[in-house]
C-alpha positions in Angstrom: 24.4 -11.3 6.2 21.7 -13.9 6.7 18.4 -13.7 4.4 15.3 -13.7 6.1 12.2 -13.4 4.9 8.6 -12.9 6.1 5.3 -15.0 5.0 2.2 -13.2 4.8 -0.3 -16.1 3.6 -4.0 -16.5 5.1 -4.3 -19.9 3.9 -1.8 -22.3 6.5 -1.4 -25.3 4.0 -0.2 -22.8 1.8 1.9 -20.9 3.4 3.5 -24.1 4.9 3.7 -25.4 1.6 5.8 -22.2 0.6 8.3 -22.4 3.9 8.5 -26.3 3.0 9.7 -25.0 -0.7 11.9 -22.2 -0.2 13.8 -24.4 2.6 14.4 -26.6 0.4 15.3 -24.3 -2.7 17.2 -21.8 -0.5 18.6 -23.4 2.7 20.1 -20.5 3.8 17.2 -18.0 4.1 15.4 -18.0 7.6 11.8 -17.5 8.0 11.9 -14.2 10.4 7.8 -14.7 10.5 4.7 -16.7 9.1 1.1 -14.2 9.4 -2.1 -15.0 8.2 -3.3 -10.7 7.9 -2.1 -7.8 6.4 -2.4 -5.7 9.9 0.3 -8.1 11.4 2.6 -8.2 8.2 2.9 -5.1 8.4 3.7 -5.1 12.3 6.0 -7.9 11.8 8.1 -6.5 9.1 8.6 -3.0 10.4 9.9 -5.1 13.8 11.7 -7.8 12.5 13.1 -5.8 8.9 13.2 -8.5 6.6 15.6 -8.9 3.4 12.3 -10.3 1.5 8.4 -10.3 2.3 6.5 -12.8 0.5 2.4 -10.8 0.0 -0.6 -12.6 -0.2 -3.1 -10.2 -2.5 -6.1 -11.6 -0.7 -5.7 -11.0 2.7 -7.6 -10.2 5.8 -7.5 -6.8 7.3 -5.1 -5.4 4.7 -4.6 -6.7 0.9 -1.1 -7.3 0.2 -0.5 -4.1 -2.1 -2.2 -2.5 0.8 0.7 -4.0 3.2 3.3 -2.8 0.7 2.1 0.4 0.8 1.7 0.6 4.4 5.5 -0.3 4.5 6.8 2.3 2.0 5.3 4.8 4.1 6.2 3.8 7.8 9.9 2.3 6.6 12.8 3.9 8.3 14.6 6.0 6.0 18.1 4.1 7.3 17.4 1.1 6.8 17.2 -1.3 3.8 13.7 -2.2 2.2 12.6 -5.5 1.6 12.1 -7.1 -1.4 8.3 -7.7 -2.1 6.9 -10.5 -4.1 3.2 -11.0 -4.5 1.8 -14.3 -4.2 -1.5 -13.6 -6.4 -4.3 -16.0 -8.2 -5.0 -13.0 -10.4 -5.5 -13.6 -14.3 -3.3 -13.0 -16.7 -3.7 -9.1 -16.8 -3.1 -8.2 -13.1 -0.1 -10.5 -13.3 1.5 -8.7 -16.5 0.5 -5.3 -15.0 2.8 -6.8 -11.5 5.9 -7.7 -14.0 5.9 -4.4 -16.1 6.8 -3.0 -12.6 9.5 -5.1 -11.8 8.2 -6.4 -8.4 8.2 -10.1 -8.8 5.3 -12.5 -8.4 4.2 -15.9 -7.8 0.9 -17.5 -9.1 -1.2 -20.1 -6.5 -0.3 -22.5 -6.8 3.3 -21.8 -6.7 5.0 -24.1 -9.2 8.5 -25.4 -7.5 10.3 -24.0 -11.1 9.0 -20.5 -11.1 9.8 -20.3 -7.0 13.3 -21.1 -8.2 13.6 -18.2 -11.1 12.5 -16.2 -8.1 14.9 -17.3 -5.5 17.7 -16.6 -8.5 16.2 -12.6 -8.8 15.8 -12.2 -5.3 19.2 -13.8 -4.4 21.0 -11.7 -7.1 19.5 -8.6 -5.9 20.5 -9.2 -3.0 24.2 -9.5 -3.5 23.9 -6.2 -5.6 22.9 -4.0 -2.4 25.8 -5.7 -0.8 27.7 -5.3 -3.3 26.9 -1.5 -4.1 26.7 -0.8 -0.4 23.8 1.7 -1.9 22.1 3.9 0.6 19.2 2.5 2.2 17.4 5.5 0.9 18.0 4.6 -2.3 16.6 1.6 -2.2 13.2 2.6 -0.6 12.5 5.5 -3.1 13.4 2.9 -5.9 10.4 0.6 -3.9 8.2 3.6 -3.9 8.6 4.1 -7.2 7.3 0.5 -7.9 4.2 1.0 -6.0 3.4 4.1 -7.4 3.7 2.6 -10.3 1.8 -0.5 -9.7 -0.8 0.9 -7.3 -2.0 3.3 -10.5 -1.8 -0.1 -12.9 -5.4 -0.3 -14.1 -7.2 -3.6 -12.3 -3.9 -4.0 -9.8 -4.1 -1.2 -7.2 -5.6 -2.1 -4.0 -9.5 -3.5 -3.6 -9.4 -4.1 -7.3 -10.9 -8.0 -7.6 -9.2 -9.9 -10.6 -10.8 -9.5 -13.7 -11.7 -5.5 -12.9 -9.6 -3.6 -15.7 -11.7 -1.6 -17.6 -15.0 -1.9 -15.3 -17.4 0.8 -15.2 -16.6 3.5 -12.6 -19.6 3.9 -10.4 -21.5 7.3 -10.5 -19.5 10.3 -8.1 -20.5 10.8 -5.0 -22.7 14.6 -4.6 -23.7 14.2 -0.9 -22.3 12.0 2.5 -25.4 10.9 4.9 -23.9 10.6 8.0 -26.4 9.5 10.7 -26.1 10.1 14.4 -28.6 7.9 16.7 -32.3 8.8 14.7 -30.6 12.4 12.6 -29.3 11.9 8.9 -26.8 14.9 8.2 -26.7 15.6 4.3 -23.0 17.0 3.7 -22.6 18.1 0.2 -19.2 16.7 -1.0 -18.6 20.3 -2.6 -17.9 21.4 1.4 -15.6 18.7 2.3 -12.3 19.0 3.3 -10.7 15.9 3.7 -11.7 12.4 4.4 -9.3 10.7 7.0 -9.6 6.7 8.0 -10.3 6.2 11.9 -10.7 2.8 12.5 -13.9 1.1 10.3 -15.4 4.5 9.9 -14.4 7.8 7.7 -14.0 11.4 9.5 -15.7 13.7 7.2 -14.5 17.5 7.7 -15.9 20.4 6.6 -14.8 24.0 7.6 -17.2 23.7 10.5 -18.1 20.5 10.9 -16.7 16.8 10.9 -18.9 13.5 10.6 -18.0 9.8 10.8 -19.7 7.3 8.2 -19.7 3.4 8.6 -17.5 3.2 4.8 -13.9 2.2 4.1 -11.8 4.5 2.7 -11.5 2.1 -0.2 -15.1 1.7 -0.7 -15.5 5.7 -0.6 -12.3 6.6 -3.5 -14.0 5.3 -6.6 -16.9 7.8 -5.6 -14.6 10.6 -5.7 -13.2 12.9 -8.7 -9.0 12.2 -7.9 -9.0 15.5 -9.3 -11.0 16.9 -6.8 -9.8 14.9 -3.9 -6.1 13.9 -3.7 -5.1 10.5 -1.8 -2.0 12.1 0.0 -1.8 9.0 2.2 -3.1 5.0 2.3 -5.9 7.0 5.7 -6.3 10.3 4.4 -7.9 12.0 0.9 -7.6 15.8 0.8 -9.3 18.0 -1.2 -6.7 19.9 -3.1 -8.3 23.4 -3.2 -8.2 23.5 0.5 -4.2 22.9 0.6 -2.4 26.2 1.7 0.9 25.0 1.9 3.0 21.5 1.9 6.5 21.6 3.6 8.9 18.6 3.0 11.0 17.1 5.8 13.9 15.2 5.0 12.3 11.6 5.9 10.6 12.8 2.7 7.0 12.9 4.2 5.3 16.3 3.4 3.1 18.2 6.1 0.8 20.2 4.7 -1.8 23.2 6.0 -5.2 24.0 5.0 -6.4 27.1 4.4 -9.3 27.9 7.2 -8.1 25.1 9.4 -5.3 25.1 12.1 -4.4 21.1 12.1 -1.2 20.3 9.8 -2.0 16.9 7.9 1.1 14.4 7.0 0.8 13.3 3.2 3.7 10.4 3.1 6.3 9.7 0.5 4.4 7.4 -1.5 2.4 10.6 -2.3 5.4 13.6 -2.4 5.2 13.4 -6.1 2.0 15.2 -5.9 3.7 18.9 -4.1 6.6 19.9 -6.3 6.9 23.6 -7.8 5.9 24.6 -11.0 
């Protein structure tokens, strides 16, 4: 089968710069897509399945771990995941923390000789899967595994800026103001349910009661005790007390119930690893 590939890059001369490379390095691969954001990355891929994405960190909308992780949790279970490779102008640390994971990586400016080592790994995994004619399965719980793995690397996971391991967690968060027109609610976090992404603002549920808050997700996890809260998918952090039950399909996503509440949230299977038996 053909390559393809898909360039998610919000700078233009750079991602031309890339597609002018890997034509030349690797004739046979065809560009599927070129996007400047995350949001449409993501579209794109999931559409047009490509053997290999090509990340941006820094992106609009949706930071390129952010994209990978939006992938591992919408990818069809039957079909092939792409390779990922980050294109990152981290430091040094953020970069090591991306090869101890195995999921390959390219520094701005890409240098022609390191975008040929790649083309060799990507090339020569590629002709394993064909080769091994492994489940497609296989290959996305292997590419879940990575992003666990790298999305919990100190200074790497998604938001982090370069230069962030080791940085002083700010103080936890004890109450939510949510204002409504001229009325500040104060919600103790000690009564919150869950926190769920809609759009730019946060639902905030409590038994009773739900708010929305002008914060991002991303902004509002640092401010949360993971012990406390559990992130059971990239738009939803669930306090784990107030899980009932979690029942796995065999996509691998796990639908859980809370206790007092009739909806049934979906954690994804990035997050399963959370809801096995003791």
């Amino acid at each position: 089968m053909t390559p393809t590939a898909l360039i998610a890059e919000d700078e233009p001369l750079l991602a031309a710069a890339l597609q002018a490379d890997l034509a030349s390095l690797w004739p046979e691969l065809v560009i599927a897509a070129n996007v400047g954001d995350g949001l449409s990355a993501v579209a794109q891929a999931l559409a047009l399945r490509p053997s290999v994405c090509f990340l941006d960190i820094r992106m609009p909308g949706q930071t390129g771990l952010e994209a990978a992780q939006a992938l591992a949790e919408d990818w069809p279970a039957d079909a092939p995941f792409p390779l990922l490779v980050f294109v990152t102008a981290y430091d040094q640390y953020a970069v090591s923390a991306f090869e101890a994971q195995a999921v390959d990586y390219l520094v701005k400016p890409v240098e022609t000789a390191r975008l040929a080592a790649c083309i060799k790994r990507l090339q020569t995994r590629l002709a394993d899967r064909r080769a091994e004619a492994a489940p497609a399965a296989a290959g996305l719980a292997s590419a879940i595994d990575q992003l666990r793995a790298l999305l919990s690397a100190p200074g790497a996971g998604p938001g982090a800026a370069p230069g962030t391991a080791g940085a002083a967690s700010p103080p936890r968060l004890e109450v939510i103001q949510a204002g409504v027109g001229n009325t500040v609610h104060l919600v103790p976090v000690a009564e919150v349910l869950y926190f769920e992404a809609a759009d730019k603002y946060v639902r905030v549920v409590t038994a009773d009661r739900e708010h929305l808050i002008r914060l991002s997700l991303r902004e509002l996890l640092p401010q949360l005790d993971a012990q406390v809260f559990w992130q059971v998918h990239r738009g939803l952090v669930v306090r784990a007390s107030a899980i009932a039950t979690a029942v796995r399909d065999e996509s691998g996503k796990v639908f859980l119930s809370l206790r007092g509440r009739n909806e049934r949230l979906t954690a994804s299977r990035l997050y399963a690893h959370l809801f096995k038996g003791m």
